[in-house]
C-alpha positions in Angstrom: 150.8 148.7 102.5 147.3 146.9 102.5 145.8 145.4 99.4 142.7 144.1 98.2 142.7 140.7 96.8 139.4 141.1 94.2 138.7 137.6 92.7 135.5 135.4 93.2 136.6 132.5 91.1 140.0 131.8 92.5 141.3 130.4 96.0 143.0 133.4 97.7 145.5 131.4 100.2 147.9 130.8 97.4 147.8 134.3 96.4 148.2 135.0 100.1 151.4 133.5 100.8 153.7 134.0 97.9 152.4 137.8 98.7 153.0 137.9 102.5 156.5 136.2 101.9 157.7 138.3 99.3 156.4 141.3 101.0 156.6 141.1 104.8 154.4 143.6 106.9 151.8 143.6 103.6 148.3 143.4 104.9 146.2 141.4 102.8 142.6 141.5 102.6 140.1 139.4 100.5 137.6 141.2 99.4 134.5 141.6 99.7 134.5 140.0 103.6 138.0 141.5 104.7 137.3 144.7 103.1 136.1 146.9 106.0 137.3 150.0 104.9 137.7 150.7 101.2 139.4 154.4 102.3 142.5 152.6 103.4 143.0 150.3 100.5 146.6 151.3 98.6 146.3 148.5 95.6 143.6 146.7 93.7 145.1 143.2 93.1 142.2 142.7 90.6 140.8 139.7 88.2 137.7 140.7 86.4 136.6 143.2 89.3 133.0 143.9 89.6 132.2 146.9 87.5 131.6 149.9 89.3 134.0 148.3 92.1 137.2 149.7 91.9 135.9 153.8 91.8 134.5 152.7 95.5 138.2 152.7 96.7 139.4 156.8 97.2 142.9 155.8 97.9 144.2 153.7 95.3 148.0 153.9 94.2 147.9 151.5 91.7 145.2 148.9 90.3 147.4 145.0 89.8 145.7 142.9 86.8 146.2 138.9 87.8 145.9 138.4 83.7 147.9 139.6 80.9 144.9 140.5 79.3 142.7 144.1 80.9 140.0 144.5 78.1 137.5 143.5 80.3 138.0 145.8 83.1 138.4 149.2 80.8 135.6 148.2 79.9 134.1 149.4 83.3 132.9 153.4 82.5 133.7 154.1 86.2 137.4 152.4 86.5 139.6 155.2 87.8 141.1 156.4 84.8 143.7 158.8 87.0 145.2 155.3 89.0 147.9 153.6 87.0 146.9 149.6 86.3 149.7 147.3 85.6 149.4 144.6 83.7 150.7 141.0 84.3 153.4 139.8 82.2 155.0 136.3 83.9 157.7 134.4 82.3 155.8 131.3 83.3 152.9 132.5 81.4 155.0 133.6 78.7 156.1 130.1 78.0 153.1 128.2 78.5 151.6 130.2 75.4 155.0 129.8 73.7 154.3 125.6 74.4 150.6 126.1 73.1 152.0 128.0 69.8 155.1 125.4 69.3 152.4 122.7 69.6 150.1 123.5 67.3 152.4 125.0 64.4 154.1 121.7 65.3 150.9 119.9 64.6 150.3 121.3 61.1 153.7 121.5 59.9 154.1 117.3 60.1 150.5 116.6 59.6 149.7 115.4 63.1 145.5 115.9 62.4 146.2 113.6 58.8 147.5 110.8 60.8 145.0 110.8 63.7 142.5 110.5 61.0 143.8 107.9 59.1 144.2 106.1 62.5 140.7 106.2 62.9 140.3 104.6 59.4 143.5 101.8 59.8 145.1 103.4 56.7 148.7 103.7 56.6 150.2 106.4 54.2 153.1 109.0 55.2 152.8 112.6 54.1 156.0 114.4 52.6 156.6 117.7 54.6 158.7 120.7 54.2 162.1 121.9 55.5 161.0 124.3 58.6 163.1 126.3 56.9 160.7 126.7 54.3 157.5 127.2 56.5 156.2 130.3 56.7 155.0 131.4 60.0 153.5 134.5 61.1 152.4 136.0 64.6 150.6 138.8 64.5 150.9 140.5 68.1 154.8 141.0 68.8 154.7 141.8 73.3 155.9 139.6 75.4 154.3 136.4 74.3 154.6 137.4 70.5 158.2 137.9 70.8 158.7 135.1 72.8 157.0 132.4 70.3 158.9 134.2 67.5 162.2 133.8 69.0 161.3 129.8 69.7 159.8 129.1 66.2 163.1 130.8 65.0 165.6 128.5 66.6 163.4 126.0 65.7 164.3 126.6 61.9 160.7 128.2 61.0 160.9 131.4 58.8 159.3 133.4 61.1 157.9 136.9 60.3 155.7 139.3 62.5 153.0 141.9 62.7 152.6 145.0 65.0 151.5 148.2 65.1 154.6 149.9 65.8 158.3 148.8 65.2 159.9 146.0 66.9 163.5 144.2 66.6 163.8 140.4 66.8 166.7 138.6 65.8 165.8 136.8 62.7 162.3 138.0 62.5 161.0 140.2 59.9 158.2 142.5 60.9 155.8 144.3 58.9 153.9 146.8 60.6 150.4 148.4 60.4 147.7 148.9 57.7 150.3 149.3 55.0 151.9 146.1 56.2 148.9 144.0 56.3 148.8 142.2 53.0 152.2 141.1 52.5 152.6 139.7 56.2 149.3 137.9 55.3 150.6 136.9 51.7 153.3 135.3 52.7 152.4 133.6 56.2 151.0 129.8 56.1 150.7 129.2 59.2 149.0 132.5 60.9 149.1 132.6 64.9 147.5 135.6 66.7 148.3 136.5 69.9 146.1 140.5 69.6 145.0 142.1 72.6 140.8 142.9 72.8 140.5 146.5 71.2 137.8 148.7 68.6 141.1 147.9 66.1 141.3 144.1 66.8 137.0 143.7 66.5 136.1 141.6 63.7 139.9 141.9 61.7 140.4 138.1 61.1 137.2 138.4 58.1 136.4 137.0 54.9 138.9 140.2 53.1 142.0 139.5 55.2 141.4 135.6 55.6 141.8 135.9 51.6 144.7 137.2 51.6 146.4 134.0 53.1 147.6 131.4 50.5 145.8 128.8 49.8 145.3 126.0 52.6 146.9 128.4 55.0 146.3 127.2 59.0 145.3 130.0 61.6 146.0 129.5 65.0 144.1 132.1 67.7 145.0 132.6 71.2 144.6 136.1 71.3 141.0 136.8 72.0 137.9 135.3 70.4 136.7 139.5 69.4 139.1 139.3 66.5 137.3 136.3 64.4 134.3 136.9 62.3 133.4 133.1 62.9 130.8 133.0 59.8 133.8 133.8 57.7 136.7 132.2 59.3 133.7 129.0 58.9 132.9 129.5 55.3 137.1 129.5 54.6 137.1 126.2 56.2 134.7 124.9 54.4 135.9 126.2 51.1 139.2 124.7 52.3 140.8 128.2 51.6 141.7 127.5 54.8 143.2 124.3 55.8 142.6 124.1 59.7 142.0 126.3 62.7 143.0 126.1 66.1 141.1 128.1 68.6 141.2 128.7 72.4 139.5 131.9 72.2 136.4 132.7 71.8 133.7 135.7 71.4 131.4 133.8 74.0 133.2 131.7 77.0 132.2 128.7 77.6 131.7 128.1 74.3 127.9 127.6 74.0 126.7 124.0 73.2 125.4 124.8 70.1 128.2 126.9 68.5 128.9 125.6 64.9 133.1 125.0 66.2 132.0 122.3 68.5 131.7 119.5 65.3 133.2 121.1 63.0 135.8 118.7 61.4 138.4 121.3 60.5 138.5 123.4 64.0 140.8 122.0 67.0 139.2 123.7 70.1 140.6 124.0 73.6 139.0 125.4 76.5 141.3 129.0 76.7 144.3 126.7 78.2 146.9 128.1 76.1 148.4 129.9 79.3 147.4 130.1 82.6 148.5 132.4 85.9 150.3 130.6 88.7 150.3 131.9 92.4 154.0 130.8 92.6 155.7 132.6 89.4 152.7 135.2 88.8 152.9 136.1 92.4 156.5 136.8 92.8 155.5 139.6 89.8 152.7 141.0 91.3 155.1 141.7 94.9 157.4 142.9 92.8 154.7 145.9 91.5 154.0 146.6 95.1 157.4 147.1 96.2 157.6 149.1 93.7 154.6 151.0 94.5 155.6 151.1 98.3 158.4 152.9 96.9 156.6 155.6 95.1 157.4 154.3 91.6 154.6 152.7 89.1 154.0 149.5 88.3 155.5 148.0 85.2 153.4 146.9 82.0 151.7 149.9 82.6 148.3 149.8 80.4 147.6 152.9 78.0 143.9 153.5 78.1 144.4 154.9 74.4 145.4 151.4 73.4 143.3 149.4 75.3 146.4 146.9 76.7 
């Protein structure tokens, strides 16, 4: 089985030897300078391939996303649309973004943003909070990382609901589900977390009509992708204090340019798209499993539906 390792940003050797250990006899080649014959290629291990790249391969079995997220690359008009690409999904990844979620609806539930201001100001005052029980959270997006925040911010003691487009079962989650669903997930959610996939359904939904539907002073927390904000609005319900605070690792434009409004604004809490990350070690060890599997004649798992766009 020979692979090509497609990724100019990242340090192959990692990849190289959780691969060549959990698969022994795989031949590994970094592209482009080991690449000496596309024709005998069997699996695109792929990070933001080039566009136009991956048709240049005849052979491929499968196509092996390093990132949970493949927006990027269907968005190549000349990706093979007849090889199956599988998706990452790492339970090492899975809980970072579970961490980043637990953080932040941590953050807002007891205040945490109050007190570093008054620290900043010397003034000591305490803020009553609510029972978890009685905080409303809501994560629209219910995969792997959806479910697995739920579940957390459920033993946790939040009320925790969900949104998806089609039906899902969590122990002690309710779920609401598509356009019909919309509006009450968002009436009764105050603190909103998105975790949405890139897609034409996703563009632009986090506006000034849905935003309004939130109760007053509501928090939004985005680690989905930055395609799903209409910043002007999510901006002018800030400022109208409609909403309360945002916390936003993902943006329309990354790096964030230097002028963009969310760099000073007092009511956003930006990281740098940290809330997960892949990790040779765990990430890898799913990755071989995909090519065994592929080796074997089977397809990878997470497949990604083209109609979907994830």
């Amino acid at each position: 089985m020979k692979i090509a390792f497609i990724d100019q940003k990242r340090d192959p050797a990692p990849w190289r030897e959780v691969l060549t250990a959990e698969v022994p006899g795989l031949d590994f080649r970094v592209w482009p300078d080991e690449v000496d014959d596309p024709a005998a290629i069997d699996i695109a291990v792929v990070a933001l391939p080039p566009p136009g790249l991956l048709k240049t391969f005849p052979n491929l079995k499968a196509i092996l996303s390093m990132w949970a997220g493949v927006e990027s690359m269907l968005l190549d008009p000349d990706l093979p649309r007849n090889v199956p690409i599988g998706r990452l999904v790492d339970r090492a990844m899975t809980r970072d973004m579970t961490h980043h979620m637990v953080h932040w609806v941590l953050h807002y539930h007891r205040d945490a943003y109050r007190y570093a201001e008054q620290q900043s100001q010397g003034l000591w005052k305490s803020h009553p909070y609510p029972e978890a029980a009685q905080r409303r959270v809501g994560i629209m997006g219910l995969g792997a990382l959806g479910g697995d925040a739920a579940r957390v911010l459920t033993y946790l003691g939040f009320t925790v609901a969900g949104w998806a487009t089609r039906p899902k079962s969590i122990d002690g989650v309710e779920v609401f589900l598509g356009s019909d669903g919309l509006v009450p997930f968002l009436k009764r959610t105050e603190i909103l977390i998105s975790l949405l996939p890139s897609t034409p359904a996703t563009e632009g939904l986090f506006n000034s009509a849905t935003l309004a539907h939130l109760p007053k002073g509501a928090f939004f927390i985005n680690a989905g992708r930055g395609t799903s904000v209409v910043d002007d609005d999510l901006i002018a319900a800030l400022d109208s204090g409609a909403i309360a605070r945002a916390s936003l690792d993902v943006f329309r434009t990354e790096p964030l340019p230097a002028d963009d409004p969310y760099w000073n604004h007092p009511k956003v809490d930006l990281t740098p798209h940290v809330a997960s990350h892949t990790t040779p070690r765990t990430a890898g060890r799913e990755v071989a499993e995909d090519i065994r599997r592929v080796a074997a004649g089977k397809k990878p798992r997470n497949l990604v539906k083209l109609d979907r766009g994830y």
